[in-house]
N, C-alpha and C positions, 0 to 999 in steps of 0.2 A: 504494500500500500504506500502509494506515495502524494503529496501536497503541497502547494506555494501555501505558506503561511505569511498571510501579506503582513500582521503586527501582531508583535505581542508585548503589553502591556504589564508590567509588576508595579501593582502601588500600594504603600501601604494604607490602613486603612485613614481617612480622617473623616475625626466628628462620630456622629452616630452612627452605627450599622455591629456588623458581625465585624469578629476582630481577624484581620490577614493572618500570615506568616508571621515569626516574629515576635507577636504577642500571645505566643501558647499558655495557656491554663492550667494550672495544675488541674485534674478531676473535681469536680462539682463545686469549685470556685466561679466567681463571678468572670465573666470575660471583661479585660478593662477596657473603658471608654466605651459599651456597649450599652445602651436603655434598651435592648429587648434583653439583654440578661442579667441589671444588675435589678430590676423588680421583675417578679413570679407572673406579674400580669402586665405586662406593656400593651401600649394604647395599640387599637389597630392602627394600620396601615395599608391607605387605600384596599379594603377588603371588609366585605359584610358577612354576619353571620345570618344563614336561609334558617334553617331548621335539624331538626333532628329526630333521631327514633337511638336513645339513647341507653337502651335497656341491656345489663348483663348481670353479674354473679350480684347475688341480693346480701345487702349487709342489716340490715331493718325489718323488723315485722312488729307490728299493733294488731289487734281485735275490735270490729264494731260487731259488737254479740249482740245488737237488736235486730240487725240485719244484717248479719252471717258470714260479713265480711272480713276477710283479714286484708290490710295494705303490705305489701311489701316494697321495699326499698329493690327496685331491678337494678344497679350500674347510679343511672346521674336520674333514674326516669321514677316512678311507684307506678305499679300494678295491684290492680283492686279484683280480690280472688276470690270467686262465690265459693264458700267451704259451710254452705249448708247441707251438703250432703258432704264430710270430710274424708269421704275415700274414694271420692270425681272429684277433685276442686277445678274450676271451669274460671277461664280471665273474663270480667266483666266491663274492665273499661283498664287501657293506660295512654289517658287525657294526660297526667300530671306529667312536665316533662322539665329535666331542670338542665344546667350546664355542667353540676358538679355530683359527684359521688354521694347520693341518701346515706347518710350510718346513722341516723336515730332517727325514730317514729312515735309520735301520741298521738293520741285521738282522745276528743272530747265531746264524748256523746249527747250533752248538754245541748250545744247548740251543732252539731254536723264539720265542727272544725277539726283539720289534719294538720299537725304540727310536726314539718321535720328538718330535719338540720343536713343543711349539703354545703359538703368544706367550709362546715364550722358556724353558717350563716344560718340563724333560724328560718323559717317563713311557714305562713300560715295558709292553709286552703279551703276555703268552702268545698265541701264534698257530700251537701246535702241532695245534690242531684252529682252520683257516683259517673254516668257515660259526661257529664259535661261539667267538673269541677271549673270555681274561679279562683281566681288570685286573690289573697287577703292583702298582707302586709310582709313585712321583713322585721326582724328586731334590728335593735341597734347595739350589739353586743355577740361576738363569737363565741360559740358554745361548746365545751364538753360533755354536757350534760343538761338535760332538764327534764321536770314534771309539772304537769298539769293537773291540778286540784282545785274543779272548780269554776271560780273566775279567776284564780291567780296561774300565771306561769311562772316556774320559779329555775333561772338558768345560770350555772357556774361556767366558770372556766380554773384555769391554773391560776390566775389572780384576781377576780372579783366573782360576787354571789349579786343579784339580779334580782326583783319580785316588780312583772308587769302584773296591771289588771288586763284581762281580757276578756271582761265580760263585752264589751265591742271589739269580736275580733279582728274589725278592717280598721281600727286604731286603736291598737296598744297602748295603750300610757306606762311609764316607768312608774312606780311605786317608792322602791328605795334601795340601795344597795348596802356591799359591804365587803372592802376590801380585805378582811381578815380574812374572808370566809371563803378564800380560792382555791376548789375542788375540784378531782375525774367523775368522783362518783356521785351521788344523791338518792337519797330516798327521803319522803314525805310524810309524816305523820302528826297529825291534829295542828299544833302551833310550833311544831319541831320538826326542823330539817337535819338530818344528818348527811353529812358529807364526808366523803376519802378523799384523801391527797397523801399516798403513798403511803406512809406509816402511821400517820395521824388521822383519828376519825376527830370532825367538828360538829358541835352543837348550836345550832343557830336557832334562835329564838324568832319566831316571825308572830306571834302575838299581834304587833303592830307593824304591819306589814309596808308602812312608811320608813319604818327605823328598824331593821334586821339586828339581832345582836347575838355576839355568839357568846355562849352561856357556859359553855364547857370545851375543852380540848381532852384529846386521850391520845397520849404515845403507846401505841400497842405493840409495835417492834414487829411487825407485822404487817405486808401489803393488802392493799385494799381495793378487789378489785370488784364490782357491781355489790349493792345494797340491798337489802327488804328488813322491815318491821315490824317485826309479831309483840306484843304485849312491851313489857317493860326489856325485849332483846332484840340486839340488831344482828342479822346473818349477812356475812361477805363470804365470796369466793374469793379467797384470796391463797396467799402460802406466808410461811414464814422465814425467820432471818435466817434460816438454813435453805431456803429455797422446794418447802414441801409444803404441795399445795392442801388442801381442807377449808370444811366452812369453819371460818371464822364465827364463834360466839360471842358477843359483844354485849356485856351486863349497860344499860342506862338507868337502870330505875334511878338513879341519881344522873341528871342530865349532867349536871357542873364535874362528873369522873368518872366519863365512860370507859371502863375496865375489859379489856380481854380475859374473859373467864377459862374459854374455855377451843381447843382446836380439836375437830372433826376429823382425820386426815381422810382421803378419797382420790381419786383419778383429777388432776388438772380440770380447771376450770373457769372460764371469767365471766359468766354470767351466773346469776342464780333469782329462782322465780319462787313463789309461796302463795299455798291456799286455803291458808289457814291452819291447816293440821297437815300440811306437807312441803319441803321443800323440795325444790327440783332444779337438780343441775345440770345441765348439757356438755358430757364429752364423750363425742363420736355416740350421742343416744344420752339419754335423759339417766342420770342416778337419782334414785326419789329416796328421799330421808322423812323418818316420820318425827314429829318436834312435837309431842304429846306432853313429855315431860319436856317444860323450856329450859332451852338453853344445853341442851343433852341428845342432839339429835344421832337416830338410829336407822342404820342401813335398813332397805325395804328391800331395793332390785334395782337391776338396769336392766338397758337395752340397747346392743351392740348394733350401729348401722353406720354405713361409708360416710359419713356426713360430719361436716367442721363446722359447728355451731359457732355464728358471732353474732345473735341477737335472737331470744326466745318470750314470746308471751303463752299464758296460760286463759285455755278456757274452758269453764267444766271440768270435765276429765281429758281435755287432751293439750297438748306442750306444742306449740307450734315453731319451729326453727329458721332462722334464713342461714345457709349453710353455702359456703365456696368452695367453687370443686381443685382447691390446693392439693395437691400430689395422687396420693388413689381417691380422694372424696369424693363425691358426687353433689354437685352445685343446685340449689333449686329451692322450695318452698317444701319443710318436711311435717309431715303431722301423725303425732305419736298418742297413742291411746295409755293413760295411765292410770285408768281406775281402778287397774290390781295394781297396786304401788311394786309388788314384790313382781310382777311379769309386766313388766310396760312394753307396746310392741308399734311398729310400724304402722300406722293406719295407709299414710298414701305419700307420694311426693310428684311437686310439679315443678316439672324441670322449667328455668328460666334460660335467658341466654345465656353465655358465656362469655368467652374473649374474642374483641371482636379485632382481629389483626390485619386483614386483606379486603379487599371492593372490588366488584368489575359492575359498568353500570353495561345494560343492555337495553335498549330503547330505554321506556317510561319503568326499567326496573333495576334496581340494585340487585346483586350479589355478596350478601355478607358473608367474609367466612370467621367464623365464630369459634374455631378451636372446639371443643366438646360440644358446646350447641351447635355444630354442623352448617349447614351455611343457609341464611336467611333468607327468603327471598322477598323484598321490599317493595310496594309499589310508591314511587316518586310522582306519581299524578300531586299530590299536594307537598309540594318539596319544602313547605312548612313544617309537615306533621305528617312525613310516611307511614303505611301501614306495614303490616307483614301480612304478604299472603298465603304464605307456605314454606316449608323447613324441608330440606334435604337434611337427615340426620346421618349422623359419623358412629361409626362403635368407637373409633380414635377420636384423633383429633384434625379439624380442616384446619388448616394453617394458612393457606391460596387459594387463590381460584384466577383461571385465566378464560377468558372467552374469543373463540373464533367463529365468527357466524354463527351455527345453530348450536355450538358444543362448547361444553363450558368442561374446562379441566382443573381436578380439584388434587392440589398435593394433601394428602390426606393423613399426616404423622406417621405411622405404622402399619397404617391399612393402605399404603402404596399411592399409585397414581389412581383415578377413580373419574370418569369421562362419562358424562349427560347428553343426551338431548333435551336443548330450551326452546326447542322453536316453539313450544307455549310454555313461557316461565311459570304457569299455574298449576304444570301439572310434569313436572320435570322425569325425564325419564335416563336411566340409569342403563347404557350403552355397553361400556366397556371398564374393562380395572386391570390392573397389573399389580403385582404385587411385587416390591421392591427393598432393599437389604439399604437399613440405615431409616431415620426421621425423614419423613419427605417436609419440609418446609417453605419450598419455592416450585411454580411452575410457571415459563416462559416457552413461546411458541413461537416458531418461526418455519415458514413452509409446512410439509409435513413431519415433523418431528418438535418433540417435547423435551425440552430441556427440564429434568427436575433438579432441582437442590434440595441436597439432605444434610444432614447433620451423623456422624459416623461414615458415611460411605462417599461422599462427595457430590461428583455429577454424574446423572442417569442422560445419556441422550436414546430418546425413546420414538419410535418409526408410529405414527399418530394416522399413517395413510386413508389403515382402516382402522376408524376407532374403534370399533366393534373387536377390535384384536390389538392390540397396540403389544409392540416386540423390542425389548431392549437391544440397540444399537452397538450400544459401548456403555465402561462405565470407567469414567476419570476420579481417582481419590487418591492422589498423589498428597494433596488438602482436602481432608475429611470432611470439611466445616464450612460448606456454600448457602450463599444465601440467595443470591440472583445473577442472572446472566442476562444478556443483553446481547445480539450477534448483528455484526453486520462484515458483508461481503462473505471472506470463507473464515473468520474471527471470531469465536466467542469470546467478549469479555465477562471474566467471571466477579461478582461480589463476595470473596471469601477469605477465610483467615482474617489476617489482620489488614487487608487492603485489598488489590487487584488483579486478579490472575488473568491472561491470555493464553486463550488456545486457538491451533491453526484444527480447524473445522472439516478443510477440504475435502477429504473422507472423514466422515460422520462415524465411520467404526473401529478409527485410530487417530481421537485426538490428541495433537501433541503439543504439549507445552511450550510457548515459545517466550516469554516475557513474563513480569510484575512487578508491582511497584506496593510496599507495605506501609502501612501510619503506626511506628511504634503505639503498641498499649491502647490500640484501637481498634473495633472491631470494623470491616467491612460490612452496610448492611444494604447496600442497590448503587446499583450504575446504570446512568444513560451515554447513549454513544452517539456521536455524529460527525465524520467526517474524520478529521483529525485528531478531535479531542474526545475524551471521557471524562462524566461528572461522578465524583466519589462519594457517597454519604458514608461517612464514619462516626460511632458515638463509640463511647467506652459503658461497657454492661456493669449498670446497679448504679449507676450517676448520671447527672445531666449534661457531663462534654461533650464535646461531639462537632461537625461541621459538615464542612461539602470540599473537596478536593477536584481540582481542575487540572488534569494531566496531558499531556503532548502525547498520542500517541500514532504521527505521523511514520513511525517505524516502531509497528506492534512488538518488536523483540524489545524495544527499550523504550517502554512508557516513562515519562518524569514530570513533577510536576511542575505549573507555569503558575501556580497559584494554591495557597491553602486560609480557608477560612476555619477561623474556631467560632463557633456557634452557638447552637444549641446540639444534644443528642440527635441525630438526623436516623430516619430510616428509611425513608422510602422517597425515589426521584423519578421526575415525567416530563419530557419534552413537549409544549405545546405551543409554534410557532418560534419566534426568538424568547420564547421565556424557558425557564428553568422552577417546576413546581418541586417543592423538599417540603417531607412533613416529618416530625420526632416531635418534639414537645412545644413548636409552634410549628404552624403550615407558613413558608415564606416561598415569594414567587422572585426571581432573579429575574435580571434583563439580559440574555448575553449575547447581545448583537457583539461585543467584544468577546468571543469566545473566552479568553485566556482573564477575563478579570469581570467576572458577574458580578450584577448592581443589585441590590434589595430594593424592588420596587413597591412591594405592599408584600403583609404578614398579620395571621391573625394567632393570639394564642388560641391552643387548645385546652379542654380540660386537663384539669392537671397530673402531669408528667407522674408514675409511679414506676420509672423503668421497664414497660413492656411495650414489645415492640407495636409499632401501628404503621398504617398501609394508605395508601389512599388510591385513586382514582381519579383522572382530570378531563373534565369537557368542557370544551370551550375555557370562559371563564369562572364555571362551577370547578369545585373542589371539593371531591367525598372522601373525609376522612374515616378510616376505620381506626375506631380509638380504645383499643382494651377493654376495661370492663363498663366504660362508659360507651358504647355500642357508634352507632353512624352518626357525626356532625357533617353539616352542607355548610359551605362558607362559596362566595361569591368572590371573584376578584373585581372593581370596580377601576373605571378610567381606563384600562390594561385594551386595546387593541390586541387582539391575538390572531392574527393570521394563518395558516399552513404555511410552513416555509417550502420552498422547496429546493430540492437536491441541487448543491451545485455543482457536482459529476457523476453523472451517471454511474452506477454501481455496476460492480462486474464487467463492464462494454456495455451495456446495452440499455434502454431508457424505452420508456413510455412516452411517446408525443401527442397524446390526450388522454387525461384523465380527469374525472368520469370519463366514460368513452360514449360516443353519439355515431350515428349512421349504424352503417352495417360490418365496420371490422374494425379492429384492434388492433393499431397502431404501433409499431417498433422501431426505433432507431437501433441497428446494430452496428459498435464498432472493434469490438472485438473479434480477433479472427478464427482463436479458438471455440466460436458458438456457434454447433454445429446444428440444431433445434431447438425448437421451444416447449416444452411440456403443459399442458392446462390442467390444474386442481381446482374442482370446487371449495367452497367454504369447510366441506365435512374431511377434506384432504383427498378426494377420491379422484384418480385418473378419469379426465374426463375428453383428453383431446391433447395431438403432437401436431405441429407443422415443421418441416422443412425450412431453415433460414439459407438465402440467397446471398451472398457476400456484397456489399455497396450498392445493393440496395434498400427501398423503405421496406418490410416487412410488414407484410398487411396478413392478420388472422380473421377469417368471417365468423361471425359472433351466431348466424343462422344455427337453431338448436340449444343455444344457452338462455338459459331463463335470466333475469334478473337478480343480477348478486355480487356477492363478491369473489374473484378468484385471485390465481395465485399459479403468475408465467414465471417457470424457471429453466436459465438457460441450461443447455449439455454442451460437453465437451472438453475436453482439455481437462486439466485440473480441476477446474471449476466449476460449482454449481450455485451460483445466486439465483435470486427471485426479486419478482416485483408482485404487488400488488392493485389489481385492474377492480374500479366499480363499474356497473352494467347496470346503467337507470332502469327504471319502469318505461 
């Protein structure tokens, strides 16, 4: 491959933007002289946020027991789940949609209000009509914790205690505070609040709910993690200063010297729930304790199930859990029946989404691929407020999805490569699978064949002809550890290791290494290619470093780089027009008419960053992010002309001189002299048609016979085998 590189540009950076070369960052340090990274939330730039369907692993659940509801916190969204029959639980509406991560939930039956707190903010919802909730209000105050009692809400954090009236819950008023009293945990009883904050339980007196005052401290040498109130005792899950977990007995009859009487020891736990005459703790299944005699609680039973409880209410007799599917668990809404305290058992579980890491949109539908929840399928008719219309489920996990015309191809963890028919996304049908050695994590397509990235095994290149059979090619794991690849001419560039691998392609069933270029202490996580150059996305895994790398790779044996930006964590890149779309912990759009030195033209943050990877998808000037467990954000680029660029040399010899294509044939420029035919594949990869190429002449293919679509000319001969792609209007 070779190219006139008419300028290349090194500057460093000044003023605002991502920081060049130069000024590298230690790991999860601020980049200097950077406002998108020295605040968590910088302003947009040029770029709006559309909407969202932001649902995944549930950290929340509440009970409305009049009417049958339980809310759960999905990802950044709440799902309101009919659990009147609790062994069908059936979704009845998820209106409620926020930007950030639900982890606490109440309900106040009183007046139909849903109180929950997303990255710390409270806000309240009418939810007296469940399919069409509104917006109340926001407190003014981040929260660790609160309860609802009433008309008061009453909310800590690690340094103040809070008491709103909310008997109007579309205006809050503040009551009174109190900075002594800054707690994780709360529990509510008559005119006493008790709070944890690590070793200390606090006794706050609200009597006068103007003037909070705390009445007692107790050092119990002993953590404190979630509360309940039975009679004159408080119960924590907690452990002690040796680090063993039990419930914590906590004597108050004397509020002013709350005493640790007494520790329970049991299986780990950080919630605990109470029904009067039972306590109930959730690990991996409900332990039910009976507290007959206060203060001396005695083992009843458990019950063992794949499930990681992080937020449990009780109703009745049964314990309902929001559980995330971290290592073998199983992610979803779980409801356990414990009216034989000593045999508490499964009643039902509804699975939620998961993590949502890859998009492909296809017309008016998304493609989410959601890891354990399997890949979503969305309809964007209201790109405000997508629906889902239907689930392709995984026994693994989808990690990708890539679509070509009517077939959508899913890397599918463990369960291999796994190939649909969508030509009705309503009703997806399940074609072909291979099953393949190593995590499948990436799928990229190019002609007939499937590039997949694994994780253990490297790169699968996979013959897609017929997808109804798809046949491993080759398999490259020279580097175990691929994330995406990107081909152009007879070049895969690969996204792996710690940087950029290249391979020569030319024969697909021995590719051979020929170049790379590494970012110490970085991982590679996607590359886009064009012409001379390649764009790098590197982040470092478990922090938020990261950037975009712009490499010369006018001679694939020796890529280097012309530019290095430090950013944010980046994972995923798209070429649309002269821009550069990167999404990791913000989505930011480059300009690079200057190849060699991209400009930050607009960027919007995303929900917030917890180190998992995220994917997106780009049309036009939409931008589908898939964002972990906060499910699909739509952000818009605004101002941004985005054109098609187009090629400025013909790949392989040979070119397209119209496209779309109009009349009755299909148009070639050939200048290569090793192209001795042309092959035609439809969209499904299927030989569909060869012609004869004439040397210095126009090469004209008659389109008579071909329906409307997209295919896919690749030349023969020689070394070489490149492609174009031809549209065929209606």
């Amino acid at each position: 491959m070779s190219c006139l590189i008419l300028s290349v540009c090194l500057l460093a950076a000044a003023g605002p933007g991502p920081a060049r070369a130069g000024l590298r960052p230690e790991c999860g340090n601020p980049m200097p002289g950077s406002v998108l990274t020295d605040s968590p939330w910088p302003e947009p730039l040029n770029m709006r946020f559309v909407g969202s369907w932001p649902f995944g692993e549930p950290y929340a659940v509440t009970v409305d027991t009049a009417r049958a509801l339980a809310f759960c916190g999905s990802g950044a969204g709440v799902m309101a789940i009919d659990i009147a029959d609790p062994t069908s639980p059936t979704l009845r509406s998820d209106a409620i949609r926020c930007r950030e991560l639900v982890r606490k939930l109440a309900y106040n039956h009183a007046d139909s209000t849903l109180f929950l707190s997303a990255q710390g903010r409270t806000v309240l919802w009418d939810v007296g009509n469940v399919e069409s909730p509104s917006y109340l209000a926001t407190l003014d105050i981040q929260s660790s914790d609160f309860v609802v009692a009433g008309t008061l809400c009453f909310v800590c954090n690690d340094r103040d205690f809070v008491i709103y009236d909310v008997s109007d819950p579309s205006n809050p008023a503040r009551l009174g505070s109190c900075s002594e009293a800054g707690a994780r945990d709360m529990a509510v009883a008559d005119s006493l609040v008790f709070l944890g904050a690590g070793w200390l339980l606090k006794v706050v007196s609200v009597a006068d709910p103007t003037q909070p005052t705390v009445v007692g401290v107790g050092n119990l040498r002993a953590d404190v993690a979630g509360l309940v109130v039975e009679g004159s005792w408080v119960y924590s899950a907690g452990w002690d200063e040796r680090g063993r977990h039990g419930i914590l007995c906590i004597d108050v009859s004397d509020p002013s010297e709350p005493r640790l009487d007494y520790i329970e020891y049991c299986e780990h736990s950080y919630r605990i729930g109470n029904t009067g005459q039972l306590l109930v703790l959730p690990s991996h299944g409900p332990q039910v304790f009976d507290i007959s005699s206060p203060g001396r609680p005695s083992y009843r039973g458990c019950c063992r199930a794949p499930v990681c409880e992080l937020d449990i209410c009780l109703w009745d007799s049964l314990m309902f859990a929001a559980s995330v599917g971290w290592e073998s668990y199983q992610h979803g809404l779980w409801a356990f029946e414990i009216s034989d305290p000593s045999n508490p058992a499964v009643v039902s579980r509804y699975a939620t989404p998961h993590k949502a890491g890859a998009v492909a949109k296809v017309g008016p539908f998304a493609l989410l691929a959601g890891r354990r929840g399997g890949i979503r399928i969305l309809d964007l008719s209201d790109m405000a407020n997508p629906e889902e219309v239907n689930v392709i489920t995984s026994d693994d996990e989808s990690y990708d999805v890539a679509v070509e015309g009517a077939l959508a191809y899913v890397a599918d963890g463990n369960g291999g490569l796994r190939i649909f028919d969508i030509s009705n996304p309503l009703e997806p049908d399940e074609i072909g699978s291979l099953s393949l050695t190593g995590t499948c994590r990436g799928v990229d397509l190019h002609d007939t064949l499937a590039f997949v990235a694994t994780v253990g095994r490297g790169l699968y290149i996979v013959d897609v002809a017929d997808p109804a059979h798809p046949e491993i090619v080759a398999n490259w794991d020279s580097t175990p550890y691929v994330r995406a690849t990107e081909i152009q001419g007879h070049y895969a560039f690969l996204a792996a290791g710690e940087g950029m691998h290249v391979l020569d392609i030319s024969d697909p069933s021995a590719p051979r290494h020929v170049g790379q270029y590494e970012y110490e202490s970085y991982d590679g996580r996607d590359v886009a290619v064009r012409n001379c150059y390649a764009w790098v996305a590197f982040c470092c895994s478990g922090c938020g470093a990261g950037g975009l790398g712009t490499l010369d790779i006018s001679d694939p044996a020796d890529p280097h780089p012309v530019d290095t930006m430090y950013w944010h964590a980046s994972d995923e890149t798209d070429l649309q027009g002269d821009y550069l779309f990167l999404t990791g912990r913000e989505v930011g759009v480059f300009d690079i008419t200057d190849p060699a030195n991209p400009e930050l033209v607009a960027s919007h943050a995303l929900p917030y960053w917890e180190s998992e990877d995220r994917g997106q998808c780009v049309d036009g000037n939409l931008v589908f992010c898939a964002c972990a467990d906060k499910g699909l954000h739509i952000y818009e680029a605004t101002g941004i002309d985005i054109k098609e660029r187009e090629a400025t040399s013909p790949p392989a010899g040979f070119c397209l001189l119209e496209n779309p294509v109009f009349g009755n044939a299909i148009r070639l420029g050939i200048s290569a002299p090793s192209v001795s035919g042309i092959s035609i594949y439809n969209s499904t990869g299927r030989l569909v048609g060869e012609h004869a190429v004439v040397q210095g002449r126009e090469t004209r293919i008659p389109t008579r016979g071909l329906a409307a679509g997209t295919y896919f000319l690749r030349a023969n001969g020689g070394n070489a085998a490149s492609s174009l792609k031809a549209l065929l209007p209606d």
